[in-house]
DRENZAVEX-410738 format. One line per 4 residues: number of its first residue (from 1); for each residue x, y, z of C-alpha. Coordinates in nm, 2 decimals. Layout:
BEGIN
NUM) X/Y/Z; ... $
//
This chain:
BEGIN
1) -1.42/-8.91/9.74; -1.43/-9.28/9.70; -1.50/-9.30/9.29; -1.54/-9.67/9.25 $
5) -1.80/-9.70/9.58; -2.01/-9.44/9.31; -1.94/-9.64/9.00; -2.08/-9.93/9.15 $
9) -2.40/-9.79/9.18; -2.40/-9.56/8.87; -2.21/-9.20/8.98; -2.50/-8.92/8.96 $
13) -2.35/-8.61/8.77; -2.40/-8.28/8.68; -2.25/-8.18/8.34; -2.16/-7.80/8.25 $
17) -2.26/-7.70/7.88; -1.92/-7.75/7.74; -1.88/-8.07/7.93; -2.21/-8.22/7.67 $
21) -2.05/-7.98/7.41; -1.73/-8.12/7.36; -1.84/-8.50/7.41; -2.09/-8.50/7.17 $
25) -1.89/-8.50/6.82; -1.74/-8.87/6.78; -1.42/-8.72/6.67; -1.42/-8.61/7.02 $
29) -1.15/-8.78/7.28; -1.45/-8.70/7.52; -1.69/-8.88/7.34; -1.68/-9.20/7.61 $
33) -1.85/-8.92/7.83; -2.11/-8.90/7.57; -2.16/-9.24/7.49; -2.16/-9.36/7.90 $
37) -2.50/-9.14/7.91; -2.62/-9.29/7.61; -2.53/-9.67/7.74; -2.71/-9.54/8.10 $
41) -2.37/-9.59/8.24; -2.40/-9.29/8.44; -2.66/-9.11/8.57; -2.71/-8.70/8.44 $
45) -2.93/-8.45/8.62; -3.10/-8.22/8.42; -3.37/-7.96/8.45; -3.58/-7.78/8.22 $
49) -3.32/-7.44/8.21; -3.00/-7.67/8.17; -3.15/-7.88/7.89; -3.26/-7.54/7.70 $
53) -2.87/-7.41/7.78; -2.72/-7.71/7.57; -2.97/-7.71/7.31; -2.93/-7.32/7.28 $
57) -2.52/-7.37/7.29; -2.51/-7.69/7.07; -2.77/-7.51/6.87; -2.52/-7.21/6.83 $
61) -2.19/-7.45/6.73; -2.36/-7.69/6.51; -2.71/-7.65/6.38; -3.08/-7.69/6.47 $
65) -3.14/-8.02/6.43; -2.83/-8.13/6.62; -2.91/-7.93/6.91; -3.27/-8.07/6.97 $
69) -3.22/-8.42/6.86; -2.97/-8.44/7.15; -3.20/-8.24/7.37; -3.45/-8.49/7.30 $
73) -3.25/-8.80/7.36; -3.18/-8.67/7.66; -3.52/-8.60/7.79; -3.60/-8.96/7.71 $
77) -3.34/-9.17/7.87; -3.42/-9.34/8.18; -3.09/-9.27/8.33; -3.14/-8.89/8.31 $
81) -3.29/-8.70/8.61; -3.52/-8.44/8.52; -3.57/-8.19/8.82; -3.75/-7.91/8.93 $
85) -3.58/-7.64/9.09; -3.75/-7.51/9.42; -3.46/-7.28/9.55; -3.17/-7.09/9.47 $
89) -2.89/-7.13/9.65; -2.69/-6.82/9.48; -2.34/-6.96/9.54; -2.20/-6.82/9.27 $
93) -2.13/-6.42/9.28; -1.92/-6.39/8.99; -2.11/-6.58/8.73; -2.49/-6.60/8.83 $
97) -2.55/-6.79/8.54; -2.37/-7.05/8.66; -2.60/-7.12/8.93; -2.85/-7.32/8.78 $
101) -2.58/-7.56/8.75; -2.52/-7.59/9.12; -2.92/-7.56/9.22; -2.93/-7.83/8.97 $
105) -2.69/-8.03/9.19; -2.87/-8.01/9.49; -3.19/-8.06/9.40; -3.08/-8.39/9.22 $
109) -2.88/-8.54/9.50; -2.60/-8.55/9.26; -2.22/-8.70/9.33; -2.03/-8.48/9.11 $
113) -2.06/-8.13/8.92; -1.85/-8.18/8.61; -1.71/-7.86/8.51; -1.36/-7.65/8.34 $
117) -1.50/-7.34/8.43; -1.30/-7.15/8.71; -1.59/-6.93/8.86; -1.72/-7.31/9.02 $
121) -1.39/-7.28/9.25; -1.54/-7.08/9.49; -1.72/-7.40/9.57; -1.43/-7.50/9.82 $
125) -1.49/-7.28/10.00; -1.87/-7.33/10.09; -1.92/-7.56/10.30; -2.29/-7.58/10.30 $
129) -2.48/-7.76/10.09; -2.13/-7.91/10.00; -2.08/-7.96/9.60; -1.82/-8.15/9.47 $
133) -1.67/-8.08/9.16; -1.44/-8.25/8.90; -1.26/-8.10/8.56; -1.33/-8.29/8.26 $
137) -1.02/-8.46/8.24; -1.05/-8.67/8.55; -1.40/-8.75/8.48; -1.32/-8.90/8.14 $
141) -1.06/-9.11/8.33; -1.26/-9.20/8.53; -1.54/-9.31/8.24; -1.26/-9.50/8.04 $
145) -1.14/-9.69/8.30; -1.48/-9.80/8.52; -1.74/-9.82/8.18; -1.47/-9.90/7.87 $
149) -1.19/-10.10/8.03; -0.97/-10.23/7.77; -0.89/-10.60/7.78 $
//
């Protein structure tokens, strides 16, 4: 996967909840996730069942208020992709749930699907429609070092 060929032209992502969970608090050390979608650094496609997931979970860790203020904010940037979902691919046995994250993916032409969770592994091994994945970790690497370079 040639990273900086994306960067250039603003990397299309999918994020899993706990990907937008743990990068919103500015304590966070994944906060330069956050703040890349806020900048429209990056490019983050939603639709309408993934936004009501993260205000539902941010909801649930924080409060109210919280939760649909970012909800909000990200309905109204221009560098977030809203969607409509027209199939389900179902590639995902053990966690259906999870598949609105990949249908999500396909439907938005994304790059990258931006996930910890280990029932997205069985993703190698499909090789149509072909979804590529990255752990958090290597994504905020890769944030830090193409949108916040340090001098």
């Amino acid at each position: 996967m040639n990273i900086s060929a994306l960067v250039n032209n603003k990397i299309r992502v999918v994020l899993d909840t706990n990907v937008i969970l743990v990068s919103i608090s500015r304590k966070s050390k994944y906060r330069p996730i956050f703040d890349a979608i806020l900048m429209g650094r990056i490019e983050v496609v939603v639709s309408n069942e993934l936004i009501n997931e993260y205000v539902e979970i941010i909801e649930r860790k924080s409060n109210s208020t919280i939760a649909h203020n970012i909800g909000e904010a990200l309905l109204n940037l221009d560098n977030v992709i809203k969607v409509e979902i027209n199939f389900n691919w179902g590639l995902i046995e053990s966690d259906k749930d999870d598949n609105k994250f990949t249908d999500c993916y396909v439907a938005g032409n994304s790059d990258i699907l931006i996930t910890n969770d280990k029932h997205f592994d069985v993703l190698k091994q499909v090789s149509f429609p072909k979804i590529k994945t990255l752990d958090i970790d290597s994504f905020l690497k890769i944030v830090i070092s193409n949108y916040f370079p340090t001098n």
